[in-house]
TORRO-737638 format. One record per atom (N, C-alpha, C): residue number from 1; x, y, z; atom name; residue in three letters. Coordinates in pm, whole numbers. Layout:
% residues N
num NUM xx X yy Y zz Z atome CA residu Ala;
...
% end
This chain:
% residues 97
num 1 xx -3848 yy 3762 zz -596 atome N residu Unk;
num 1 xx -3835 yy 3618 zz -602 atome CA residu Unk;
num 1 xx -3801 yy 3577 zz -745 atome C residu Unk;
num 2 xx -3709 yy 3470 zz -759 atome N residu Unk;
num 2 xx -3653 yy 3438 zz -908 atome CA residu Unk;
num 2 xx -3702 yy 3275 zz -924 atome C residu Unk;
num 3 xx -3701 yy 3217 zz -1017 atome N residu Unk;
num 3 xx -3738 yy 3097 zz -1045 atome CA residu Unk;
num 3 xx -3676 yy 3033 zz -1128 atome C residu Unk;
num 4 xx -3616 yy 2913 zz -1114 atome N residu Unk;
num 4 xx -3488 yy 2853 zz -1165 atome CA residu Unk;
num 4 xx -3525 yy 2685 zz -1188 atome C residu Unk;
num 5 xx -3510 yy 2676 zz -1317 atome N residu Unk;
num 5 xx -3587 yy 2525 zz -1392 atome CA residu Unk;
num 5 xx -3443 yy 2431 zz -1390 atome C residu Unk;
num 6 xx -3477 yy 2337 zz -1380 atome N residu Unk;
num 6 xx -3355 yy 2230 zz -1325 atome CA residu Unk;
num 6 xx -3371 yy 2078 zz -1366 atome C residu Unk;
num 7 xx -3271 yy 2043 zz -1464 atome N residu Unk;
num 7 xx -3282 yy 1938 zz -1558 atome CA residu Unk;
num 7 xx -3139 yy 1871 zz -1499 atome C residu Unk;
num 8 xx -3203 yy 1764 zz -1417 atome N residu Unk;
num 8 xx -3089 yy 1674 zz -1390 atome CA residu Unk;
num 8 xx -3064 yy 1533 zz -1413 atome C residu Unk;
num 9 xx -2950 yy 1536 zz -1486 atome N residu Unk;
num 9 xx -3006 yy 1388 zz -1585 atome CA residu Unk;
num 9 xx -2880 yy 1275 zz -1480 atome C residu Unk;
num 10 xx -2882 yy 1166 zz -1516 atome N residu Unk;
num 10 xx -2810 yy 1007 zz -1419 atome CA residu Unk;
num 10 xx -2623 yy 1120 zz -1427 atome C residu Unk;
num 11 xx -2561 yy 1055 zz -1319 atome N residu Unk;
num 11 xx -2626 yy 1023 zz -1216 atome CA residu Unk;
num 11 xx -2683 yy 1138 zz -1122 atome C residu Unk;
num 12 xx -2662 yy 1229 zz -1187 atome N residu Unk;
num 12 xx -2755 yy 1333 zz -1036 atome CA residu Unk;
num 12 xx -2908 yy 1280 zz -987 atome C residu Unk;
num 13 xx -2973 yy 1235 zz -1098 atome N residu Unk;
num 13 xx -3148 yy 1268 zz -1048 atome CA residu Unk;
num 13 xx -3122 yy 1142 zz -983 atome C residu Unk;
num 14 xx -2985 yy 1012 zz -990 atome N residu Unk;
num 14 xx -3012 yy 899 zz -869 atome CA residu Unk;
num 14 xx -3001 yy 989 zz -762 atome C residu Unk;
num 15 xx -2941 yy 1071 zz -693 atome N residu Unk;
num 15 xx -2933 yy 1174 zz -595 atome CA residu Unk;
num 15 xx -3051 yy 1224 zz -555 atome C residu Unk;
num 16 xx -3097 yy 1346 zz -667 atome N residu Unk;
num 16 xx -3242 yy 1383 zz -609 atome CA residu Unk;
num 16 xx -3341 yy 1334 zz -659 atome C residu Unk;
num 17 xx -3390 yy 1211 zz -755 atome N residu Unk;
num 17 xx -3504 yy 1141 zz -692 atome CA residu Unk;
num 17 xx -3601 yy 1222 zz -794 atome C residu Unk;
num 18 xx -3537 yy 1322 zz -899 atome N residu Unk;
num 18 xx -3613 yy 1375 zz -988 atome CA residu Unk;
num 18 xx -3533 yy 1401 zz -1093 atome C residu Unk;
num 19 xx -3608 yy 1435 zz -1238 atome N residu Unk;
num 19 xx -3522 yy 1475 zz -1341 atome CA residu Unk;
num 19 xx -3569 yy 1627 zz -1389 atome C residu Unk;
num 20 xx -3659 yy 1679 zz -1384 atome N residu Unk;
num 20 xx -3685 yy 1812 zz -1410 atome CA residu Unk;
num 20 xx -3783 yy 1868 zz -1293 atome C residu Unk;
num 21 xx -3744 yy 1978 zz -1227 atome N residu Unk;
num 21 xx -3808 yy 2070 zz -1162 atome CA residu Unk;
num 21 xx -3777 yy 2230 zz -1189 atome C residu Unk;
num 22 xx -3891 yy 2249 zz -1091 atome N residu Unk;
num 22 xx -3849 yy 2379 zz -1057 atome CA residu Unk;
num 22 xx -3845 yy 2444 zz -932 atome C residu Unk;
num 23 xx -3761 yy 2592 zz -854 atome N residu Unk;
num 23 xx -3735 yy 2622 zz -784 atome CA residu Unk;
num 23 xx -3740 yy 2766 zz -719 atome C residu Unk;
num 24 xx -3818 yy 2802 zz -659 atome N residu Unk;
num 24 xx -3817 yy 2956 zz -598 atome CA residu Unk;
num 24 xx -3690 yy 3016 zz -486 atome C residu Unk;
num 25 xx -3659 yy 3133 zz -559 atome N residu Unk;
num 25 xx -3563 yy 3163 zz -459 atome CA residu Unk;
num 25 xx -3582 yy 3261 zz -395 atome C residu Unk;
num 26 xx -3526 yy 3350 zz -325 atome N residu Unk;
num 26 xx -3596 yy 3520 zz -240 atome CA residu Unk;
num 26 xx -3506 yy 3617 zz -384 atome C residu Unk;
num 27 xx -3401 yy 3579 zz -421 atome N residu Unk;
num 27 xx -3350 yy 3674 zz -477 atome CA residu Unk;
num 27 xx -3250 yy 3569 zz -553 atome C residu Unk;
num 28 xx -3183 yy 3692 zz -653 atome N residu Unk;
num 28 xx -3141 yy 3633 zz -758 atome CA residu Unk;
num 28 xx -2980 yy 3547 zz -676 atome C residu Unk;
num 29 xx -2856 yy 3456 zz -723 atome N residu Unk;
num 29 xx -2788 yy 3432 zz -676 atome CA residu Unk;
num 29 xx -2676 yy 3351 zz -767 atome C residu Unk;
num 30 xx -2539 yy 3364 zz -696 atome N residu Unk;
num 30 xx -2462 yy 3283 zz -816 atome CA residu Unk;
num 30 xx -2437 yy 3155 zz -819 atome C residu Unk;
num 31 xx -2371 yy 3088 zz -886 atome N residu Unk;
num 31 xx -2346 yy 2960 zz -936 atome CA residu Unk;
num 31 xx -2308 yy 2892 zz -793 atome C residu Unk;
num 32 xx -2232 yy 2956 zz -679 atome N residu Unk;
num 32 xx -2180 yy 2914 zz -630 atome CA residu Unk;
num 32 xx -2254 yy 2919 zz -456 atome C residu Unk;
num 33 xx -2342 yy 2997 zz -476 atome N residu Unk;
num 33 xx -2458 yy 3005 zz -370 atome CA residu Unk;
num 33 xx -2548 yy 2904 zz -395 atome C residu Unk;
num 34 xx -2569 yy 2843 zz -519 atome N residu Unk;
num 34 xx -2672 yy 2766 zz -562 atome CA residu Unk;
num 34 xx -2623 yy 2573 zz -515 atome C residu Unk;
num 35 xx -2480 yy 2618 zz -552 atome N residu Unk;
num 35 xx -2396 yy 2481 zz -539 atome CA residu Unk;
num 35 xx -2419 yy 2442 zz -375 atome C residu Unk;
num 36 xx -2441 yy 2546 zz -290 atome N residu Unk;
num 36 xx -2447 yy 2520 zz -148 atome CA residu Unk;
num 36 xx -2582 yy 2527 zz -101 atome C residu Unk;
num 37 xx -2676 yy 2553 zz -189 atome N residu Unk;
num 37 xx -2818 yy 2498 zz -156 atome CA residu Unk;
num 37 xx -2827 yy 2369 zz -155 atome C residu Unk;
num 38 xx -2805 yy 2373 zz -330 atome N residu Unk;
num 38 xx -2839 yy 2172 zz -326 atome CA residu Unk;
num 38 xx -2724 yy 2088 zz -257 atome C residu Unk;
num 39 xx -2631 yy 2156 zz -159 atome N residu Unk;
num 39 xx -2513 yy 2002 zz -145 atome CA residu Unk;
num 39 xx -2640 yy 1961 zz 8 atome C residu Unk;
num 40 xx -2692 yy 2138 zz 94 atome N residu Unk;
num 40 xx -2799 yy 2107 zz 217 atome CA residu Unk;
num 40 xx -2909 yy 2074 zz 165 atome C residu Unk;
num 41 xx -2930 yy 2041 zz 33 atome N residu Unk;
num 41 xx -3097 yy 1956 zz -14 atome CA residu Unk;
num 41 xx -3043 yy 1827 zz -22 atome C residu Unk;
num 42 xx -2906 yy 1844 zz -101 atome N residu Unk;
num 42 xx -2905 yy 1677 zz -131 atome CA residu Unk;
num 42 xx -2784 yy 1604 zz -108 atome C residu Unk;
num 43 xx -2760 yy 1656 zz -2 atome N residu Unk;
num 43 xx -2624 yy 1588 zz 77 atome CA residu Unk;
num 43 xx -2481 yy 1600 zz -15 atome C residu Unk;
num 44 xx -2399 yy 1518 zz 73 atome N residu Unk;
num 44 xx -2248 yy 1468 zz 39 atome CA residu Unk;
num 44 xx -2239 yy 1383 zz -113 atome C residu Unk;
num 45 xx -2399 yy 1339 zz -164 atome N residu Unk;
num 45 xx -2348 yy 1271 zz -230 atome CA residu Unk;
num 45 xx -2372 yy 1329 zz -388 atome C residu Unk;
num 46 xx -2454 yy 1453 zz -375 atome N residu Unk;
num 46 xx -2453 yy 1557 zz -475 atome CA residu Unk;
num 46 xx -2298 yy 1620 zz -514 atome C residu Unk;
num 47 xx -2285 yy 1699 zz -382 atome N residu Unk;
num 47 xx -2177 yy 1742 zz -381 atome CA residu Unk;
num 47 xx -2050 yy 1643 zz -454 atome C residu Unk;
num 48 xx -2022 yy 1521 zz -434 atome N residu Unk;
num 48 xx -1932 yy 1452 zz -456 atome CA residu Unk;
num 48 xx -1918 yy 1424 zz -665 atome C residu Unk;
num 49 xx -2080 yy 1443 zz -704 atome N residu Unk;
num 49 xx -2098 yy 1460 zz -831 atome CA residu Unk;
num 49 xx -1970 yy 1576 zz -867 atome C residu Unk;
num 50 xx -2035 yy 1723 zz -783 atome N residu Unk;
num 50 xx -1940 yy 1817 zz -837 atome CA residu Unk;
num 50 xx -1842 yy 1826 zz -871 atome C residu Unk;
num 51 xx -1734 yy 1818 zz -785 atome N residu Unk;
num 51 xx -1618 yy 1838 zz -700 atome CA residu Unk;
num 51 xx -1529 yy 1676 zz -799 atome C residu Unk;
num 52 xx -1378 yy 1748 zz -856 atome N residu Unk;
num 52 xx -1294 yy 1634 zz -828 atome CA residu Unk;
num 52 xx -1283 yy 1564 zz -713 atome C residu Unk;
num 53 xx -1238 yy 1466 zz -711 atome N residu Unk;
num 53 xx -1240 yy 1332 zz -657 atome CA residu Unk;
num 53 xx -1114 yy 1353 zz -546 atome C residu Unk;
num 54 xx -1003 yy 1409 zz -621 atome N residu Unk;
num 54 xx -849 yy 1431 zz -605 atome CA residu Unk;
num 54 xx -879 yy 1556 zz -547 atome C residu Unk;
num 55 xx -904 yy 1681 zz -585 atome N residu Unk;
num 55 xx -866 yy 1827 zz -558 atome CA residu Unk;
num 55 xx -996 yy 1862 zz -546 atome C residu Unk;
num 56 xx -1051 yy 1888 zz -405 atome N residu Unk;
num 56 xx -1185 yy 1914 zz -427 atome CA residu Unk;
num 56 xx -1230 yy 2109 zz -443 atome C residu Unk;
num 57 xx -1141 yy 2131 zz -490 atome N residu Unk;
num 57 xx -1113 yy 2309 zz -553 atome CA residu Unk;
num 57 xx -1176 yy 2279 zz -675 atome C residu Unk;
num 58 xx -1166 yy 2176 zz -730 atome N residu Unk;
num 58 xx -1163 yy 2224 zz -894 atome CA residu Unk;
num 58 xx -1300 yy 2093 zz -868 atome C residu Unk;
num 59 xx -1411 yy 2158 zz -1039 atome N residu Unk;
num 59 xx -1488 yy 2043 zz -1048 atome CA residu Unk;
num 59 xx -1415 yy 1902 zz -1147 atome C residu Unk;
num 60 xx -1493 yy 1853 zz -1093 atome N residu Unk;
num 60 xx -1542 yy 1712 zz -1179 atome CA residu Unk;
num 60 xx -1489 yy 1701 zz -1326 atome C residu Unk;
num 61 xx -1436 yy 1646 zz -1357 atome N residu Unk;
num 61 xx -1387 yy 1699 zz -1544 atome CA residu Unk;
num 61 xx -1542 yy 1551 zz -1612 atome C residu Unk;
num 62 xx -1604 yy 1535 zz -1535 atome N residu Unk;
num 62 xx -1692 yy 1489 zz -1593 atome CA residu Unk;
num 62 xx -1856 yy 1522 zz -1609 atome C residu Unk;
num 63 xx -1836 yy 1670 zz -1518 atome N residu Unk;
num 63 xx -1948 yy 1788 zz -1554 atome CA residu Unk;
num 63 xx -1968 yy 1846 zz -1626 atome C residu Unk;
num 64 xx -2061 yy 1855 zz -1677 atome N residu Unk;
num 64 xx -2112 yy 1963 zz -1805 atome CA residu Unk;
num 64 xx -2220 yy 2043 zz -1766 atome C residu Unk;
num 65 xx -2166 yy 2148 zz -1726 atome N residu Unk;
num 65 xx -2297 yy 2279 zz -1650 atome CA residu Unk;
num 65 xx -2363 yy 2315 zz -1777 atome C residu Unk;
num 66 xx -2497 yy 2342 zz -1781 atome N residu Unk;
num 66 xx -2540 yy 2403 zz -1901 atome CA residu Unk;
num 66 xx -2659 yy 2494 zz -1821 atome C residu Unk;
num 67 xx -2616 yy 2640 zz -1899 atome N residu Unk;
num 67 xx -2707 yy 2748 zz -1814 atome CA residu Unk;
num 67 xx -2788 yy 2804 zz -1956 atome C residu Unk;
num 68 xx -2923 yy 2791 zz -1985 atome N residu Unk;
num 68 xx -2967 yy 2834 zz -2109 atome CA residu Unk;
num 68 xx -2913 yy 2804 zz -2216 atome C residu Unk;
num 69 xx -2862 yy 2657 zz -2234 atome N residu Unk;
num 69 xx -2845 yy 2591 zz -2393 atome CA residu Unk;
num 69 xx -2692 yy 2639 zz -2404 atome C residu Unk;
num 70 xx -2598 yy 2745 zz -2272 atome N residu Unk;
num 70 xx -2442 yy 2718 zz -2307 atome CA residu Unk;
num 70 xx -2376 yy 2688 zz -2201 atome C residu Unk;
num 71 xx -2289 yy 2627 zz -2217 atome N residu Unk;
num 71 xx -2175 yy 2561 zz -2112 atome CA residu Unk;
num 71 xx -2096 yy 2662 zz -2063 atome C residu Unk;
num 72 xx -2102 yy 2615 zz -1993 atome N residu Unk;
num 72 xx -1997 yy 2702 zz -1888 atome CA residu Unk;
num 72 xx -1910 yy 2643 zz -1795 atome C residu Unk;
num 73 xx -1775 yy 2643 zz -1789 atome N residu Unk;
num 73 xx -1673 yy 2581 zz -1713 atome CA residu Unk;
num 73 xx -1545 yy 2710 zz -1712 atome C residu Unk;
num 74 xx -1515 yy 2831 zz -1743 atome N residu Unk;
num 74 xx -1443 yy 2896 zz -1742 atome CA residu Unk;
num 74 xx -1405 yy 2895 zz -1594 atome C residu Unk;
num 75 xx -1276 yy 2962 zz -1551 atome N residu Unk;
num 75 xx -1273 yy 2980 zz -1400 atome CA residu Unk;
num 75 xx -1345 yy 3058 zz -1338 atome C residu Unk;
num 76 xx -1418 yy 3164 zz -1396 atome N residu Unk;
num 76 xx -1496 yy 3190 zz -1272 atome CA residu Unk;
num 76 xx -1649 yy 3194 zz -1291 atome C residu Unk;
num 77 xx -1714 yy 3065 zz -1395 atome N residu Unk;
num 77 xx -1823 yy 3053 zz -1378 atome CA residu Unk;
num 77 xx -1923 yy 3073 zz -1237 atome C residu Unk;
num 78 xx -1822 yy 3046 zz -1111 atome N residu Unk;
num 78 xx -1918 yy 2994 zz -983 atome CA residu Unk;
num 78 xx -1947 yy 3111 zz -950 atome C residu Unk;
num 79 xx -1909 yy 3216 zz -1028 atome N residu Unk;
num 79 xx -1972 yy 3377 zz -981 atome CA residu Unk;
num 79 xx -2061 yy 3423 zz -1074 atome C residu Unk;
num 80 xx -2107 yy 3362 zz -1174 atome N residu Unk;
num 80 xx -2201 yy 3343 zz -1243 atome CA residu Unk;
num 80 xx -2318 yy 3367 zz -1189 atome C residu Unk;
num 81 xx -2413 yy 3477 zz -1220 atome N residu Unk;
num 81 xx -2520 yy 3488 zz -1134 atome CA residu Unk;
num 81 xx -2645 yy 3447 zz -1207 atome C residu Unk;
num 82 xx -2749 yy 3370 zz -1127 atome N residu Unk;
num 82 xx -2891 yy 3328 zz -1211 atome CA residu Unk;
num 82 xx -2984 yy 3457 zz -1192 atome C residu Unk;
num 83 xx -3035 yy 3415 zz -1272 atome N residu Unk;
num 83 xx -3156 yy 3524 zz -1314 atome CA residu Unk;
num 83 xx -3341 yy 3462 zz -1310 atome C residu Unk;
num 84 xx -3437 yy 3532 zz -1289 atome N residu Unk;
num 84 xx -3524 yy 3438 zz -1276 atome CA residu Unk;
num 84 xx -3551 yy 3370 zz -1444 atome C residu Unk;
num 85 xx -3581 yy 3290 zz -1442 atome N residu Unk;
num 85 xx -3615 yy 3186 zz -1529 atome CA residu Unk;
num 85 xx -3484 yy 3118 zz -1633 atome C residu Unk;
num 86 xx -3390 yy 3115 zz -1567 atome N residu Unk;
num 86 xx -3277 yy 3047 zz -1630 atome CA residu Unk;
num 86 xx -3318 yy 2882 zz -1591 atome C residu Unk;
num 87 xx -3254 yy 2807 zz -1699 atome N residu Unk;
num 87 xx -3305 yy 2707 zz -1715 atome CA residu Unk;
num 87 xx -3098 yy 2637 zz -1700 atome C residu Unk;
num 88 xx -3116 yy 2555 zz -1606 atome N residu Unk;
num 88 xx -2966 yy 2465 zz -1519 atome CA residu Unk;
num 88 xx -2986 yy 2324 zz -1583 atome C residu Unk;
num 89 xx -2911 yy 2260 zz -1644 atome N residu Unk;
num 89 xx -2895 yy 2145 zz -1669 atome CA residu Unk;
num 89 xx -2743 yy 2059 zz -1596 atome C residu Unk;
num 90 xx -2763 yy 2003 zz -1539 atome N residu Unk;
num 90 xx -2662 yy 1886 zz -1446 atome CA residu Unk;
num 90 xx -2661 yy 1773 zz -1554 atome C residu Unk;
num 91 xx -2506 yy 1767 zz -1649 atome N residu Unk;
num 91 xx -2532 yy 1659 zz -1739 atome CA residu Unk;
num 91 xx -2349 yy 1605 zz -1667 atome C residu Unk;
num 92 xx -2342 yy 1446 zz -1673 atome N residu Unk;
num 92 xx -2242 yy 1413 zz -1654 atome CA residu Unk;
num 92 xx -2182 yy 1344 zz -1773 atome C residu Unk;
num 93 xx -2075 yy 1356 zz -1849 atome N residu Unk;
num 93 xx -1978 yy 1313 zz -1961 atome CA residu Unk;
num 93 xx -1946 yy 1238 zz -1924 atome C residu Unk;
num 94 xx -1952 yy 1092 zz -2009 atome N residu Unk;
num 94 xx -1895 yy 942 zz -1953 atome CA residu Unk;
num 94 xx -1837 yy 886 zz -2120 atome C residu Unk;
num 95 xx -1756 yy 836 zz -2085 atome N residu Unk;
num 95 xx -1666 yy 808 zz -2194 atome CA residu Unk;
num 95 xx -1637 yy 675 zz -2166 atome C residu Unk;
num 96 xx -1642 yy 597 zz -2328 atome N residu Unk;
num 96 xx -1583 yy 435 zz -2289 atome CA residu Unk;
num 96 xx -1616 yy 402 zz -2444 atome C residu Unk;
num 97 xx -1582 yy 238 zz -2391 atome N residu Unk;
num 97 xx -1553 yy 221 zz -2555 atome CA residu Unk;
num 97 xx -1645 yy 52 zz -2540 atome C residu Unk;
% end
């Protein structure tokens, strides 16, 4: 069993209703196994955080994954595998003037 700490700051935690938890899993898993836990914890409207708007292949250009204090957006982050006690941050980049 692995355990995975989860810092989700606006707008995700309007979604899940929290800003830091944590999470047990049976086994370790990647970026992209994890993405399909929380869309069946926290619906269409998590998911819609992810995912461009336009091309729903590619994410969000207003995500900022952070896995242990580094970012990650390369192409094949979503095969990225967690480990127990990696620490996930869900931050969204908003720009304006």
């Amino acid at each position: 069993m692995i355990t995975l700490k989860f810092h989700f700051s606006s707008p995700f935690n309007e979604v899940t209703k929290i800003i830091n938890t944590q999470m047990n899993f049976d086994k370790e898993l990647t970026l992209n196994e994890l993405f399909e836990f929380l869309f069946d914890k926290y619906g269409e409207k998590f998911n819609d955080l992810l995912w461009d708007k336009k091309n729903k292949e590619n994410f969000s250009s207003f995500l900022s994954l952070i896995i242990n204090g580094r970012a990650y957006r390369d192409e094949n982050f979503v095969n990225t595998v967690l480990k127990d006690g990696d620490d996930i941050s869900f931050l969204y980049i908003y720009f304006g003037g």
